[in-house]
PDB file of N, CA, C and O in Angstrom:
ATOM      1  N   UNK A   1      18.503 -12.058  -3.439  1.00  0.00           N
ATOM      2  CA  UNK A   1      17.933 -10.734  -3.351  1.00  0.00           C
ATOM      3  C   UNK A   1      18.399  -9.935  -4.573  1.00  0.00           C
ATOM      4  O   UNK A   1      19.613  -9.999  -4.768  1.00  0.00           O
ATOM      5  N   UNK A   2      17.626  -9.128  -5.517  1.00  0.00           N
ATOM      6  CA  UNK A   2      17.774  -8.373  -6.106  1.00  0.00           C
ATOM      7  C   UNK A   2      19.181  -7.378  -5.868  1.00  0.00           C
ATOM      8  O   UNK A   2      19.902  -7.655  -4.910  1.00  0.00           O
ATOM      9  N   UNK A   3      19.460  -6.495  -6.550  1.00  0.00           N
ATOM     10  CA  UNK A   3      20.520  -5.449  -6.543  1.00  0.00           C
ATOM     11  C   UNK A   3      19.409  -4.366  -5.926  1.00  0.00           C
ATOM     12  O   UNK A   3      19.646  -3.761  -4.880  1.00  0.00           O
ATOM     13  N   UNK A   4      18.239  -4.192  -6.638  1.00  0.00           N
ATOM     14  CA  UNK A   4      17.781  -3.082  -5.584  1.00  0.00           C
ATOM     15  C   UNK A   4      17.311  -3.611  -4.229  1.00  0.00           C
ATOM     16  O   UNK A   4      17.111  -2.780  -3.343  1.00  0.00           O
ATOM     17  N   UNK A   5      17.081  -5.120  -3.935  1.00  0.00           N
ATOM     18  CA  UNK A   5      16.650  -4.886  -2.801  1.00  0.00           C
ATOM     19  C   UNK A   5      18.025  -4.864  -1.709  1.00  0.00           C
ATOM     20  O   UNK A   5      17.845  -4.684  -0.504  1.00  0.00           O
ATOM     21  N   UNK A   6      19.291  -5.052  -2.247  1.00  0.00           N
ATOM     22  CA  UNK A   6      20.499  -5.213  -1.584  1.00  0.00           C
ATOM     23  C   UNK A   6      20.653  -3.943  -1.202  1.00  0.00           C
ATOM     24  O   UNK A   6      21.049  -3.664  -0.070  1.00  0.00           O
ATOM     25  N   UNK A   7      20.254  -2.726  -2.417  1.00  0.00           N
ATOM     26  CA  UNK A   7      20.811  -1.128  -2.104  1.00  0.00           C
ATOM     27  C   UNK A   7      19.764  -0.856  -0.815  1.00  0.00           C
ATOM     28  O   UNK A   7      20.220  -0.497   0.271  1.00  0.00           O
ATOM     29  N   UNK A   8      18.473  -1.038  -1.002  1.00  0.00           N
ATOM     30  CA  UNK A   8      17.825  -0.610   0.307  1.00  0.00           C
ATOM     31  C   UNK A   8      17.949  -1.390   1.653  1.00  0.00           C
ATOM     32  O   UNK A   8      17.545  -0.961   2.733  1.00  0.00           O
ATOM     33  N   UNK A   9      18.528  -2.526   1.458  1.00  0.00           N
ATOM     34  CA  UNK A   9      18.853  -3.024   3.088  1.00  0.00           C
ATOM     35  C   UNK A   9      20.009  -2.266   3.881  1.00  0.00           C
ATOM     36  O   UNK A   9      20.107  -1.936   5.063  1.00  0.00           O
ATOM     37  N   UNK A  10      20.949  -2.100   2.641  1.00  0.00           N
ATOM     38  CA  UNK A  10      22.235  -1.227   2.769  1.00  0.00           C
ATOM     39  C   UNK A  10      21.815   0.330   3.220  1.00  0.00           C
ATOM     40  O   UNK A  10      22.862   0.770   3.694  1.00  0.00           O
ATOM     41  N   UNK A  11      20.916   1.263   3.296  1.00  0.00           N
ATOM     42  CA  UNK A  11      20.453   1.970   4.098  1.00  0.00           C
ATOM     43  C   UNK A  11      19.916   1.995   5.777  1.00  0.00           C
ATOM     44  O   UNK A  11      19.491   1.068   6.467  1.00  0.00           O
ATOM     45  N   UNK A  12      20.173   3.772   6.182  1.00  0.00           N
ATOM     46  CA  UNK A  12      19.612   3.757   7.364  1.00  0.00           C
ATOM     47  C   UNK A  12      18.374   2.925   7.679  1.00  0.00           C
ATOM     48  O   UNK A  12      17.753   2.288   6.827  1.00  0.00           O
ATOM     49  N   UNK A  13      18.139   2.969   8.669  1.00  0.00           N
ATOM     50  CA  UNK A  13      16.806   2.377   9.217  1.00  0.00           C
ATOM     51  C   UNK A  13      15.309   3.433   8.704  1.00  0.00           C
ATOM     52  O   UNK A  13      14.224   2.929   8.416  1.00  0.00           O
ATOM     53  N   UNK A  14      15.548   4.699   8.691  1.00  0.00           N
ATOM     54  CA  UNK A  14      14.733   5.687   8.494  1.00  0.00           C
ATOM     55  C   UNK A  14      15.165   6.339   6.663  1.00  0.00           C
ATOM     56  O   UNK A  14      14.511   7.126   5.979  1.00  0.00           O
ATOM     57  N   UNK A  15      15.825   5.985   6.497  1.00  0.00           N
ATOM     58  CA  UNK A  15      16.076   5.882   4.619  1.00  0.00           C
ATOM     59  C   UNK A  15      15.328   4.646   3.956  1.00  0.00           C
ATOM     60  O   UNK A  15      14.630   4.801   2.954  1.00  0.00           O
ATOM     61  N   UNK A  16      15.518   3.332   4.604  1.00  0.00           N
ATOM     62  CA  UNK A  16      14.660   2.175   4.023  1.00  0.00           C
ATOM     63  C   UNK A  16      13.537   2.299   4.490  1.00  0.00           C
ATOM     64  O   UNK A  16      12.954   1.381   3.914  1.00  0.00           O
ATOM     65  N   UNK A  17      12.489   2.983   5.398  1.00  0.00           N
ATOM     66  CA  UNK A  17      11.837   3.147   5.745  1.00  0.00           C
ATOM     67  C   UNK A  17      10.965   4.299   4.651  1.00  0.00           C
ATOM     68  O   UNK A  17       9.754   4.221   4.449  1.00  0.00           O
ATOM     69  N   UNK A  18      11.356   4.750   4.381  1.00  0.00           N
ATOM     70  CA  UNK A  18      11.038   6.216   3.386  1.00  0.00           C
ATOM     71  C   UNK A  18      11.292   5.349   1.570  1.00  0.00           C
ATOM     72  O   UNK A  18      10.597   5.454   0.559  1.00  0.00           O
ATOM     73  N   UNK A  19      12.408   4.648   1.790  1.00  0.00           N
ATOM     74  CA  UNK A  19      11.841   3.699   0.545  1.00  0.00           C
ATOM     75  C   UNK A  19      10.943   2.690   0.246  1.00  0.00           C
ATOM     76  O   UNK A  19      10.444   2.216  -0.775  1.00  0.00           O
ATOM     77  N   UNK A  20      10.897   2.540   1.211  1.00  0.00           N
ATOM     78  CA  UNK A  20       9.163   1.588   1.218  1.00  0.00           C
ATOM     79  C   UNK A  20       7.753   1.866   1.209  1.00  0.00           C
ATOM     80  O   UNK A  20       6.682   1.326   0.931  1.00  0.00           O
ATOM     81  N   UNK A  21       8.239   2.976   1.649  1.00  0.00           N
ATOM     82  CA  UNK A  21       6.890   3.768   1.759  1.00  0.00           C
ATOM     83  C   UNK A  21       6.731   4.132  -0.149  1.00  0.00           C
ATOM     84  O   UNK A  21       5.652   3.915  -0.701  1.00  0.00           O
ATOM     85  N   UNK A  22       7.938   4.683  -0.944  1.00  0.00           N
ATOM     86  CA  UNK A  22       8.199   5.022  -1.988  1.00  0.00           C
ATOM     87  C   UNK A  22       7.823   3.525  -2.931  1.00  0.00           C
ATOM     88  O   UNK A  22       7.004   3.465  -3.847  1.00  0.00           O
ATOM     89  N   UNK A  23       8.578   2.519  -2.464  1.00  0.00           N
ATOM     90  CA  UNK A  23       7.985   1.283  -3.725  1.00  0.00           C
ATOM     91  C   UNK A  23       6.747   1.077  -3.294  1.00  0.00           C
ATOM     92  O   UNK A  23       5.957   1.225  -4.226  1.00  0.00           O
ATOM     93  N   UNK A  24       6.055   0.708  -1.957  1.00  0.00           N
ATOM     94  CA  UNK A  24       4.562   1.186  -1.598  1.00  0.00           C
ATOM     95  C   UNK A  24       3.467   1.240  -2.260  1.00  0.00           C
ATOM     96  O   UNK A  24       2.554   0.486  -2.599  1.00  0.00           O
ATOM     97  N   UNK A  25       3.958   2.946  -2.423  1.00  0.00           N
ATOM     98  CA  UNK A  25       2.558   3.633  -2.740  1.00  0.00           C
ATOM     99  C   UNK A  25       3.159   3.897  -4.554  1.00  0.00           C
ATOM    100  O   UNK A  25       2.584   4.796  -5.168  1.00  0.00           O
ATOM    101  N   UNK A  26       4.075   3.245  -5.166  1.00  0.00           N
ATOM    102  CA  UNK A  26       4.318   3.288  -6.437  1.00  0.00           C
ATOM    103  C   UNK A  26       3.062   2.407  -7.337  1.00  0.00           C
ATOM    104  O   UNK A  26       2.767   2.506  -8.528  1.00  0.00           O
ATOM    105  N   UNK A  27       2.650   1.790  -6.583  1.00  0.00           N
ATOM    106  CA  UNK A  27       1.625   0.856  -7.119  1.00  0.00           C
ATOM    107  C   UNK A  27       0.177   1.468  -6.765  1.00  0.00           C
ATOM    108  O   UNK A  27      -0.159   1.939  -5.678  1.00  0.00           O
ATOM    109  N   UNK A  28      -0.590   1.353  -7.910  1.00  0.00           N
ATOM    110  CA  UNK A  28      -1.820   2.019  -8.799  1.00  0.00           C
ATOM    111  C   UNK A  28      -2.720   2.424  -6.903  1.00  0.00           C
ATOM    112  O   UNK A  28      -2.918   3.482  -6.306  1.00  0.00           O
ATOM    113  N   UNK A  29      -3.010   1.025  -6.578  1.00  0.00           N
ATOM    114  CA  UNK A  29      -4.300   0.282  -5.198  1.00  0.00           C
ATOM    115  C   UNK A  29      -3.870   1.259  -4.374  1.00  0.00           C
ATOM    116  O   UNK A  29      -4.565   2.275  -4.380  1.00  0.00           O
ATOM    117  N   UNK A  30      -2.489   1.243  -3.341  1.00  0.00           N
ATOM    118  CA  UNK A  30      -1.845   1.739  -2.627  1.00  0.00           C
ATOM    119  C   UNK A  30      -1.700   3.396  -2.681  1.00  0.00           C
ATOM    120  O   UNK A  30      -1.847   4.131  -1.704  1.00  0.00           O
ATOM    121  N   UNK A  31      -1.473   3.702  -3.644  1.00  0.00           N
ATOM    122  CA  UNK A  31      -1.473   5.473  -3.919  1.00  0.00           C
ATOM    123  C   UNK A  31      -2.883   5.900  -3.414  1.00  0.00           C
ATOM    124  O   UNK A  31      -2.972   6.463  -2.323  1.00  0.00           O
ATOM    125  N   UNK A  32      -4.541   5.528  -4.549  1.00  0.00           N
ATOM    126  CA  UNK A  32      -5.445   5.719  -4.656  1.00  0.00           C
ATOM    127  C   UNK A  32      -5.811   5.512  -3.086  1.00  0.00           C
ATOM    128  O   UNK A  32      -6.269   6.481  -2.480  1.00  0.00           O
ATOM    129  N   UNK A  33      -5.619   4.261  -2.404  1.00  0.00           N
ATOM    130  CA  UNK A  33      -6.301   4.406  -0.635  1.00  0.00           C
ATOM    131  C   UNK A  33      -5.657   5.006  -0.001  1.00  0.00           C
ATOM    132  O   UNK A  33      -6.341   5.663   0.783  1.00  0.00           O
ATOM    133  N   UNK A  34      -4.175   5.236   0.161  1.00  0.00           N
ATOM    134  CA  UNK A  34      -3.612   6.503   0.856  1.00  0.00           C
ATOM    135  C   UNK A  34      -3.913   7.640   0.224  1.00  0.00           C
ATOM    136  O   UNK A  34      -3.449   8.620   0.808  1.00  0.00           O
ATOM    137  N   UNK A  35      -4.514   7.885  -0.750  1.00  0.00           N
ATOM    138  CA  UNK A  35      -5.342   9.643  -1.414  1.00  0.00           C
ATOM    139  C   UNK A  35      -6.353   9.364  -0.321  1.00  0.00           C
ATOM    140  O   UNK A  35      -6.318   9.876   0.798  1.00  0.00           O
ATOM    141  N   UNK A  36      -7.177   8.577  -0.716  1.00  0.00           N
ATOM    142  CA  UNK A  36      -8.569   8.913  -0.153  1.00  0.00           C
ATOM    143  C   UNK A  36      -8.518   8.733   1.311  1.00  0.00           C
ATOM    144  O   UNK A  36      -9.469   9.267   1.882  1.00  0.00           O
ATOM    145  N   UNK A  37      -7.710   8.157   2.046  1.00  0.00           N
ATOM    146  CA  UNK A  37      -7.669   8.475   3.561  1.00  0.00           C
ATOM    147  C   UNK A  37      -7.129   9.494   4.060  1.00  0.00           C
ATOM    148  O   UNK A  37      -7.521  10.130   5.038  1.00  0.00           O
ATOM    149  N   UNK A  38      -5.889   9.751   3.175  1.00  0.00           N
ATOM    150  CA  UNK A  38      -5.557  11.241   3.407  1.00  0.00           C
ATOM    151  C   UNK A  38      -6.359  12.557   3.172  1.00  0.00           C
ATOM    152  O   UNK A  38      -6.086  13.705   3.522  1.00  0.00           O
ATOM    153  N   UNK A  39      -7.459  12.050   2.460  1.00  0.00           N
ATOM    154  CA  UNK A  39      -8.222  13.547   1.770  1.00  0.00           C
ATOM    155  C   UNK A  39      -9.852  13.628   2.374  1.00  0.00           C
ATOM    156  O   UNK A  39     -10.679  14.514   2.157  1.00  0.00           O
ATOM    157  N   UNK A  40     -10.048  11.983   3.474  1.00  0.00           N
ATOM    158  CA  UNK A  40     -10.913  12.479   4.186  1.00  0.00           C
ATOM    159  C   UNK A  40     -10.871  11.795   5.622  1.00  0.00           C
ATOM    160  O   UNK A  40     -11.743  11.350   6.369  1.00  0.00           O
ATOM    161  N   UNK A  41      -9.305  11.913   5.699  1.00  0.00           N
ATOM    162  CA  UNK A  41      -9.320  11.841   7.261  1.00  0.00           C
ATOM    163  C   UNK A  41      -9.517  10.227   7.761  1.00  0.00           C
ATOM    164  O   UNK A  41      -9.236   9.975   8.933  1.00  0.00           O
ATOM    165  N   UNK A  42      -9.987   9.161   6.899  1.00  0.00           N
ATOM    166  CA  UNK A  42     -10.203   7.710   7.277  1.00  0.00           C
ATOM    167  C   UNK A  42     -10.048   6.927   6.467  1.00  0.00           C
ATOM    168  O   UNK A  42     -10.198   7.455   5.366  1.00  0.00           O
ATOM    169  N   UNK A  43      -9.758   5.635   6.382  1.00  0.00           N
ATOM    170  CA  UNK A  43     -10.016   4.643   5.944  1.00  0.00           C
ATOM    171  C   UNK A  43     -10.920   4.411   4.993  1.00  0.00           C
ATOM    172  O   UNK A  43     -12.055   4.374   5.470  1.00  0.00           O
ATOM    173  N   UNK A  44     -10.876   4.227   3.755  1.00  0.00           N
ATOM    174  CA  UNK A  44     -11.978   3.266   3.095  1.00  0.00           C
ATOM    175  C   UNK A  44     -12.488   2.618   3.537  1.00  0.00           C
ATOM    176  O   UNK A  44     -12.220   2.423   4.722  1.00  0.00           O
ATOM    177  N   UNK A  45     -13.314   2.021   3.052  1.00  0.00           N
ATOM    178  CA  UNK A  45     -14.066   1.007   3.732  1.00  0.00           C
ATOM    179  C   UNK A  45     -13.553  -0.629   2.307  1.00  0.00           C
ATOM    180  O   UNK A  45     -13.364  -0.604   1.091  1.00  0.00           O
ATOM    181  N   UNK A  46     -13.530  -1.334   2.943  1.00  0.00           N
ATOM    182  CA  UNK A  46     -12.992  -2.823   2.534  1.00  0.00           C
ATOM    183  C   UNK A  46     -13.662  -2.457   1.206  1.00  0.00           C
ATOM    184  O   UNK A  46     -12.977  -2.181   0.222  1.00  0.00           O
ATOM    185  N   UNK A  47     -15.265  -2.453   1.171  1.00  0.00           N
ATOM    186  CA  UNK A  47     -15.475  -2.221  -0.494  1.00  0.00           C
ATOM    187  C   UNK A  47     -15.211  -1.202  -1.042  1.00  0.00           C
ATOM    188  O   UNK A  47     -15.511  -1.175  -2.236  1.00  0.00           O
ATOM    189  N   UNK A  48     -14.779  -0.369  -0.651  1.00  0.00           N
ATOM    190  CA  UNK A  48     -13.996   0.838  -1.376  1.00  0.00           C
ATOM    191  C   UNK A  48     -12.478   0.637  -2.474  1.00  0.00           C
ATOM    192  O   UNK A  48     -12.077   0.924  -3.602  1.00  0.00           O
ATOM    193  N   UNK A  49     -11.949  -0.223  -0.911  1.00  0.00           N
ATOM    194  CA  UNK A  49     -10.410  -0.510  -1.124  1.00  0.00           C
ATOM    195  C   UNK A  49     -10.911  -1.879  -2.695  1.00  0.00           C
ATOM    196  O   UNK A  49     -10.446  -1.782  -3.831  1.00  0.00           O
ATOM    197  N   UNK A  50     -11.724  -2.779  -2.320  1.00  0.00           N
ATOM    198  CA  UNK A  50     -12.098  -3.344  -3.686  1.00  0.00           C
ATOM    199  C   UNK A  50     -12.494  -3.041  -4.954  1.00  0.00           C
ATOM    200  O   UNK A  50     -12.621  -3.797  -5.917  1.00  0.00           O
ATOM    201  N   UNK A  51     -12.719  -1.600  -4.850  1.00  0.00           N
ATOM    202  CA  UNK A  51     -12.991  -1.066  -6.330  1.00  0.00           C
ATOM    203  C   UNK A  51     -12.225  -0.720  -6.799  1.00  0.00           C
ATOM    204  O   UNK A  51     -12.112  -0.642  -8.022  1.00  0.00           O
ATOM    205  N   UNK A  52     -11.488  -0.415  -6.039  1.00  0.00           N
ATOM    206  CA  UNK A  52      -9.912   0.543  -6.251  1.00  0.00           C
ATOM    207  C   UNK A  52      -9.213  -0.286  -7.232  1.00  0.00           C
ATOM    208  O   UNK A  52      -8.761   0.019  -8.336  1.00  0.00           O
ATOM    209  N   UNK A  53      -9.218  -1.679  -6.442  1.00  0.00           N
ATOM    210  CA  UNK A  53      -8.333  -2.740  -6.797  1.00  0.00           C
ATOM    211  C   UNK A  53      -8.627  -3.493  -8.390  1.00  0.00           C
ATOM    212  O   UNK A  53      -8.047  -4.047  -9.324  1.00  0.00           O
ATOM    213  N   UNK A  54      -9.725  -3.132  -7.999  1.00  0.00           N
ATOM    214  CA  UNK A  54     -10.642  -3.550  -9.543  1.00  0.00           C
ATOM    215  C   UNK A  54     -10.455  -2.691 -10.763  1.00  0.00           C
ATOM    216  O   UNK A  54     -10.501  -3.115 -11.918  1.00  0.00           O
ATOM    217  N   UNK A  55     -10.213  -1.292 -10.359  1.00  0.00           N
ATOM    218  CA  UNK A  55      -9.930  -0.419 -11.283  1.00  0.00           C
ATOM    219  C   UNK A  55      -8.149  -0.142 -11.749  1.00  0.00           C
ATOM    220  O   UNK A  55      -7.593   0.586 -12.572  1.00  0.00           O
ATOM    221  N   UNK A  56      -7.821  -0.846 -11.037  1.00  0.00           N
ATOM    222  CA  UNK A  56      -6.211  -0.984 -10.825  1.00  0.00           C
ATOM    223  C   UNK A  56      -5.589  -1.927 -12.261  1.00  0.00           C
ATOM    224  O   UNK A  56      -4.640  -1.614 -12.979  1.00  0.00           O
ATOM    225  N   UNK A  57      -6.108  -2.640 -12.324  1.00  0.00           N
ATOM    226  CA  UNK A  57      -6.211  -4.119 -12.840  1.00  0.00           C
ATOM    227  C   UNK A  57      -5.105  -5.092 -12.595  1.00  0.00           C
ATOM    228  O   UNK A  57      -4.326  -5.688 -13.338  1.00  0.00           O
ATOM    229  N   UNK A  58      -5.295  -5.051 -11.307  1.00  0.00           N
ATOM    230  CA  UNK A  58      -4.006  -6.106 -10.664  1.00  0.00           C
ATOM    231  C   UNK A  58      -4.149  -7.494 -11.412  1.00  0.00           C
ATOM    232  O   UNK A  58      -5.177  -7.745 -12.041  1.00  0.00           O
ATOM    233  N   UNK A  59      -2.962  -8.506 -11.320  1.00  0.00           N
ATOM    234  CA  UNK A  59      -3.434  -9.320 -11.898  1.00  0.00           C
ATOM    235  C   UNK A  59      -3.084 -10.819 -11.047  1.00  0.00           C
ATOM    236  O   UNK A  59      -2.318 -10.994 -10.098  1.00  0.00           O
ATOM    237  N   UNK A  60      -3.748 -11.569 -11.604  1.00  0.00           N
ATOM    238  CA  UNK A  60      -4.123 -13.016 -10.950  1.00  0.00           C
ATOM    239  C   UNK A  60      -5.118 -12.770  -9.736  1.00  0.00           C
ATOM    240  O   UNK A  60      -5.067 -13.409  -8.685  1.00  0.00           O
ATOM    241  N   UNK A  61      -6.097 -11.685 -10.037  1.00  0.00           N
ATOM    242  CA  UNK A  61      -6.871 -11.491  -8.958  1.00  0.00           C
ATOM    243  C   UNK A  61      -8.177 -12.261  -9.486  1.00  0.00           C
ATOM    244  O   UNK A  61      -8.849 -11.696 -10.349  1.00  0.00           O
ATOM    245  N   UNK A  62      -8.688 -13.901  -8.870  1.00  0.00           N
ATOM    246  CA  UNK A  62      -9.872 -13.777 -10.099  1.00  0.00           C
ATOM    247  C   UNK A  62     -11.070 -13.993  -8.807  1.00  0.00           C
ATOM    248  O   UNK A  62     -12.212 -14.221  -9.204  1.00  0.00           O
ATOM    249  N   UNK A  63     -10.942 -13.957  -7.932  1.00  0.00           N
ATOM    250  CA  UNK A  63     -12.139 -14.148  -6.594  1.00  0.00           C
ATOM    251  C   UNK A  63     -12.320 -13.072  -6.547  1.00  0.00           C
ATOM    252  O   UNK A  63     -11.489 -12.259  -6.952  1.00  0.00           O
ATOM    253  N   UNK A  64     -13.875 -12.624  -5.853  1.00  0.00           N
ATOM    254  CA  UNK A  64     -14.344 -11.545  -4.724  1.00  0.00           C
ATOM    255  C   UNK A  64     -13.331 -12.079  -3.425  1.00  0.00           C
ATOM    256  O   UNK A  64     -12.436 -11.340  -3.017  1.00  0.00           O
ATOM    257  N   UNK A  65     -13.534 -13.233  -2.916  1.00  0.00           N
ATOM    258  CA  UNK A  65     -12.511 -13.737  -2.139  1.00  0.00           C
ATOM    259  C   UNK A  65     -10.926 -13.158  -1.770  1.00  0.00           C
ATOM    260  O   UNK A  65     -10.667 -12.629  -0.688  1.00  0.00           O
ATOM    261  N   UNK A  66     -10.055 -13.329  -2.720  1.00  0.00           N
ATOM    262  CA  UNK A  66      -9.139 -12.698  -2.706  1.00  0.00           C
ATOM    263  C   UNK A  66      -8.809 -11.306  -2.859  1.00  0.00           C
ATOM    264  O   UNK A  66      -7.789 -10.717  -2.500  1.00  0.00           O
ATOM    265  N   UNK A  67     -10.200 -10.716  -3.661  1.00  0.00           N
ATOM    266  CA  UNK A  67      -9.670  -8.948  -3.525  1.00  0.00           C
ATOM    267  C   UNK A  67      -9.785  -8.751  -2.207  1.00  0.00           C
ATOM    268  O   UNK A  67      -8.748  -8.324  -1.701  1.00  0.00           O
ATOM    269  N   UNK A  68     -11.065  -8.979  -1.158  1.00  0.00           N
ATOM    270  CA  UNK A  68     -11.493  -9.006   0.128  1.00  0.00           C
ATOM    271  C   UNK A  68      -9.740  -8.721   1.224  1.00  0.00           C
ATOM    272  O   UNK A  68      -9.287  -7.722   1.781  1.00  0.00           O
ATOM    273  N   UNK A  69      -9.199 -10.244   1.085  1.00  0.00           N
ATOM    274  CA  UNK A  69      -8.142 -10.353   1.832  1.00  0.00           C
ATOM    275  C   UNK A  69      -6.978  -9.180   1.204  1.00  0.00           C
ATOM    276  O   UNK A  69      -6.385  -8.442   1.992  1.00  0.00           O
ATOM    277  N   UNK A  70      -6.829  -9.135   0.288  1.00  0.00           N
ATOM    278  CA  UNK A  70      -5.904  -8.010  -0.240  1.00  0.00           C
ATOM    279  C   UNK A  70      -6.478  -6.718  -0.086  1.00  0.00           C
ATOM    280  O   UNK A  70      -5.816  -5.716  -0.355  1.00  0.00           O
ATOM    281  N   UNK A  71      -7.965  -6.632   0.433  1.00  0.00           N
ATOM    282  CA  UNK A  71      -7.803  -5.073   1.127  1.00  0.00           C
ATOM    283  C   UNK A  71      -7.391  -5.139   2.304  1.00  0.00           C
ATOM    284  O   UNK A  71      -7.176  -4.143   2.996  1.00  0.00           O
ATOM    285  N   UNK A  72      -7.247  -6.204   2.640  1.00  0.00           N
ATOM    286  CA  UNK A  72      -7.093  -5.903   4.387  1.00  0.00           C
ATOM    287  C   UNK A  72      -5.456  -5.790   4.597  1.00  0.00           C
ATOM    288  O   UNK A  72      -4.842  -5.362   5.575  1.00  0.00           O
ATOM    289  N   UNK A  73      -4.933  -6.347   3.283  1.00  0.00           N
ATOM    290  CA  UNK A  73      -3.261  -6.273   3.443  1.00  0.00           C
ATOM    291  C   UNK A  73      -3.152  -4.504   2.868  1.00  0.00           C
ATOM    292  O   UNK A  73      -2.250  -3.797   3.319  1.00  0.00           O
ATOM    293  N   UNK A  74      -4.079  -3.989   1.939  1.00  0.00           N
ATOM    294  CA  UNK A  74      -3.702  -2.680   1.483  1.00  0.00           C
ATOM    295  C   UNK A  74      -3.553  -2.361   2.524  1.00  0.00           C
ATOM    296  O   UNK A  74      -2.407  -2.128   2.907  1.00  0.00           O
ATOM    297  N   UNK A  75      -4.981  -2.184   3.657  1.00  0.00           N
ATOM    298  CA  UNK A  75      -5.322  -1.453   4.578  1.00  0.00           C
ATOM    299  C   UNK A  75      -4.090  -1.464   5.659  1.00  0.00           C
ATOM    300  O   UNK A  75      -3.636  -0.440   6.169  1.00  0.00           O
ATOM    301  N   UNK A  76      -3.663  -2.689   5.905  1.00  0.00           N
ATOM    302  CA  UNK A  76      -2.396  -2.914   6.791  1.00  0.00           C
ATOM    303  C   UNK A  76      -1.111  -1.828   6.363  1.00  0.00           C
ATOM    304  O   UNK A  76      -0.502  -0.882   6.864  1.00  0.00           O
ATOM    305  N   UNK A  77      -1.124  -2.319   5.582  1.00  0.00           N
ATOM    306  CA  UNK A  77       0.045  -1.078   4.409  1.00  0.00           C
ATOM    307  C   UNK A  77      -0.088   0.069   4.785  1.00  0.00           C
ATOM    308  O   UNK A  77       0.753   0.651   5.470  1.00  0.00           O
ATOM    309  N   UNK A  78      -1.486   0.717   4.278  1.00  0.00           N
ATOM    310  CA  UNK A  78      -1.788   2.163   4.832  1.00  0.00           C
ATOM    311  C   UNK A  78      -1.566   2.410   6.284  1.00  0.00           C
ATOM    312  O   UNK A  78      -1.178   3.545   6.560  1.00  0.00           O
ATOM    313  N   UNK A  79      -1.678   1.860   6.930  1.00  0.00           N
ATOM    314  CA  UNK A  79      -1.925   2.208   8.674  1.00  0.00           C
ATOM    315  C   UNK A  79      -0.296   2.283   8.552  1.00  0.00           C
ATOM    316  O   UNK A  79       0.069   3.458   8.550  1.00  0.00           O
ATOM    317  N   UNK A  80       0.510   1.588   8.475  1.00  0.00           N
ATOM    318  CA  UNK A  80       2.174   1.100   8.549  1.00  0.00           C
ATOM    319  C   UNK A  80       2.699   2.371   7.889  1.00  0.00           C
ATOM    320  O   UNK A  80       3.835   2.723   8.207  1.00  0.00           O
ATOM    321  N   UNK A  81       1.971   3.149   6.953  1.00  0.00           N
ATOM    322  CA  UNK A  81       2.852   4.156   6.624  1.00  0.00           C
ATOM    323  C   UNK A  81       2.198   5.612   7.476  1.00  0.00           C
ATOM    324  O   UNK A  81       2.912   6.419   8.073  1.00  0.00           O
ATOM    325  N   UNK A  82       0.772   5.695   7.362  1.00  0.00           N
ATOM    326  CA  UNK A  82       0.563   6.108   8.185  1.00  0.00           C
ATOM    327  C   UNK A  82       1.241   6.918   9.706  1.00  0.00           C
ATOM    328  O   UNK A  82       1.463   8.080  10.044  1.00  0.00           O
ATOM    329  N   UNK A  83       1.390   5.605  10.308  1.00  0.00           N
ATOM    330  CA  UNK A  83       2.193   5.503  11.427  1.00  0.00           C
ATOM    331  C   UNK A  83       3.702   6.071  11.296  1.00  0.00           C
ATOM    332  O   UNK A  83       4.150   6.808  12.174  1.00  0.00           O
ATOM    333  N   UNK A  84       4.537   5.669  10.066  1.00  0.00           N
ATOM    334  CA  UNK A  84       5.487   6.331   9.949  1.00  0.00           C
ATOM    335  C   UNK A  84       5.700   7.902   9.702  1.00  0.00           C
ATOM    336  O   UNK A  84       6.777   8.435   9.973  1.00  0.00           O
ATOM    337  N   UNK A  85       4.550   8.657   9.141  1.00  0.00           N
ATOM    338  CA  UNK A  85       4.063   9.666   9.280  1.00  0.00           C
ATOM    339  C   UNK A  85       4.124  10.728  10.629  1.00  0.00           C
ATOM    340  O   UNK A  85       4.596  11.802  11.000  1.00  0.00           O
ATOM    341  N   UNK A  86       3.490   9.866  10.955  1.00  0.00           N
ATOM    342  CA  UNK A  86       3.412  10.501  12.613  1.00  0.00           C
ATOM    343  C   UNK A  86       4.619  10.335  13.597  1.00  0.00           C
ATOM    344  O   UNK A  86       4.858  11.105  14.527  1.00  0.00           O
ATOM    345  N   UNK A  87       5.126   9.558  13.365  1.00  0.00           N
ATOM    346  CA  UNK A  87       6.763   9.472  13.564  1.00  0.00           C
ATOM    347  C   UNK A  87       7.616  10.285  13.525  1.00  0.00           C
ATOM    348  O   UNK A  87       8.789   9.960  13.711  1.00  0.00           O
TER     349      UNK A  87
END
């Protein structure tokens, strides 16, 4: 394990929780679909979350295939922080 990932295990439960949310949404995909669900109340829609991703320029992405499944992990992401939100 990394040194940073050692410092955040070494935190509260609700401190590593708030840092994850922080390495998260540090990345381009993740910020942009938590904006736009936050700014209209829902979810993207899967091809939304794929343009995003496209405009991101993640890399080793070379399928429609695989952006597909990696919205559904963004989307997972979003709901997970989401939820911590409301918490």
């Amino acid at each position: 394990m990394t040194d940073r990932g050692k410092r955040v295990f070494n935190l509260s439960i609700i401190d590593r929780q708030s840092e994850f949310v922080k390495l998260i949404v540090s990345h381009s995909a993740f910020k942009q679909t938590l904006k736009i669900c936050l700014d209209n109340g829902e979810m993207p829609t899967k091809d939304e979350i794929v343009e995003i991703m496209k405009h991101s320029k993640l890399h080793k992405v070379g399928s429609d295939s695989t952006f597909y499944r990696r919205a559904s992990t963004i989307t997972g992401w979003i709901n997970w922080i989401l939820n911590q939100i409301e918490e």
